[in-house]
N, C-alpha and C positions, 0 to 999 in steps of 0.2 A: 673210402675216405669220408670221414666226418667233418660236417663244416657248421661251428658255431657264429652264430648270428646275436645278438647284444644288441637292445634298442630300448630306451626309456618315454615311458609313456611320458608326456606335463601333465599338469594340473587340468586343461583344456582338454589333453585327450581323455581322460581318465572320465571327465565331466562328459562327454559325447558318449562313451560307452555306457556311461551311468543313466543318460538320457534313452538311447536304445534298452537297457534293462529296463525302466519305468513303462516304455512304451509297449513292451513285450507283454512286461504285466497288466497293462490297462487293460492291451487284446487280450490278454487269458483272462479278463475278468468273467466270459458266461464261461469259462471252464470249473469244474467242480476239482478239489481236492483229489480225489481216485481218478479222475481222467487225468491229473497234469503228473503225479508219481506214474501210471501208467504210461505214457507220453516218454515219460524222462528213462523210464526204465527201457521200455524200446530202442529208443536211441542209442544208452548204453550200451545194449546188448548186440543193436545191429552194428554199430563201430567199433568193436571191441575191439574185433579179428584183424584189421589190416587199418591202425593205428600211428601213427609217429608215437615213438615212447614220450615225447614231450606233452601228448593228449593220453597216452594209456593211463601215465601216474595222477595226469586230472581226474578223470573218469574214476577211478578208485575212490577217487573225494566226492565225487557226485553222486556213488554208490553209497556213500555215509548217511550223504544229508537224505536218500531216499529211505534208507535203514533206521535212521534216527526216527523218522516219522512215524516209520511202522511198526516199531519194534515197542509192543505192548508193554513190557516190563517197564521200560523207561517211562512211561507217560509226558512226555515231554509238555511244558505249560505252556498255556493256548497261547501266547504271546510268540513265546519262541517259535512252536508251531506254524503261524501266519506268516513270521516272517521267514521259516525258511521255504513253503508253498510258495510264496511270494518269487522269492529267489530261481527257485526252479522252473517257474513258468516260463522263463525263457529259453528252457532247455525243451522245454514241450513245446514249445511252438518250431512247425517245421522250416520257417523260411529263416534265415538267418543273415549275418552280414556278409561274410562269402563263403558260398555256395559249398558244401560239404564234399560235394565229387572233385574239388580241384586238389590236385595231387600237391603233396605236403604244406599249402598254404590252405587247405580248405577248412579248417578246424585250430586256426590261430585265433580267431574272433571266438571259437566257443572257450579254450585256452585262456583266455585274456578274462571272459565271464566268469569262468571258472574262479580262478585266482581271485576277481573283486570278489565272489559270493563269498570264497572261503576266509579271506582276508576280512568280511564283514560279521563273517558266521564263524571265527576262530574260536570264541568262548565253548559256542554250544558244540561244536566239535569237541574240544578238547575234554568237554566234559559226560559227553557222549562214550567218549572212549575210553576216559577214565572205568567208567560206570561196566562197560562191557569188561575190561579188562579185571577188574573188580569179583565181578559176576563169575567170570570163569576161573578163576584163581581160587575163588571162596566156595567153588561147588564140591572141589573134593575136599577139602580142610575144617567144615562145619559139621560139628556134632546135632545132626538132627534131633537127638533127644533132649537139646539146651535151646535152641534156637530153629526156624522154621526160614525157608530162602526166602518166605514171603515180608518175615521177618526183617532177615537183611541187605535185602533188597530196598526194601523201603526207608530204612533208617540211608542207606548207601545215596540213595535217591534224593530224599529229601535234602539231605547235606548239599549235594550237587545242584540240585535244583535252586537253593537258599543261595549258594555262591554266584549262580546264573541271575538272580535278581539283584542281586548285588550291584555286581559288575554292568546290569544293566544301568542301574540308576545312575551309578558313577559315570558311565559312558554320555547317558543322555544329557548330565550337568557339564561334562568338560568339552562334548561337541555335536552339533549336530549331523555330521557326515556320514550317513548311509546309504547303500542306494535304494532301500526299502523306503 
């Protein structure tokens, strides 16, 4: 028997968890970039296996934001970059709000992070997957002898990336609200 549970964060709670992610990141401040994808990846991989599906479909999103980073093709701009290490550092740090061994409530606080990051970081995702989905589509359909993947990759990229400044500036003139 399944039993759904329904509960709205306010504005106050939202602001508390946002406070916990700033402080996450102040202490990840002497973490370097490769230790905190390293960190975040571990995590990942050590919770994978015995999950609530309510945490497995987060984790698939946490696996984005550490592929976005890494994934060379993309070159993702230093901006966007910072801010989603930023975000993930709270995934790399071991202690958390509660405790991970507690059986189906121990990984609603990382759930809850999740959701703010991706809900903060939807652009760069979406354009992320644009970009991959792009990629693998145009691998078998391009005439090498017209055009070069390095070619259209980077024209694919730059569009995406031009759209990601966009939306940045537009976001940063209509509100301040981030938890970065």
């Amino acid at each position: 028997m399944a039993l759904d549970i329904t509960f709205t964060l306010q504005d106050e709670d939202l602001a508390y968890f946002r406070d916990v992610m700033r402080k996450a990141q102040s202490g990840a401040g002497n973490l370097d970039e490769s230790e905190i994808l390293k960190s975040v990846k571990a995590l990942s991989h050590e919770i994978k296996a015995d999950v609530p599906d309510f945490m497995a479909s987060r984790l698939k999103q946490l696996d984005t934001l550490v592929a976005m980073v890494e994934d060379a093709e993309w070159q993702i701009p230093t901006e966007e970059r910072d801010d989603v290490i930023s975000a993930l550092a709270y995934f790399g740090e071991s202690e958390d709000l509660i405790p991970d061994h507690i059986p189906a409530l121990g990984f609603l606080d990382d759930a809850i992070m999740i959701e703010l990051v991706v809900g903060d970081l939807r652009d760069n995702i979406d354009a992320f997957t644009e970009f991959c989905e792009f990629r693998e589509r145009e691998k078998g359909r391009r005439d090498p002898s017209t055009i070069t993947s390095e070619e259209w990759l980077i024209k694919k990229r730059k569009e995406l990336h031009s759209r990601l400044a966009n939306r940045r500036t537009r976001r940063k003139k209509s509100s301040s609200f981030r938890i970065f």
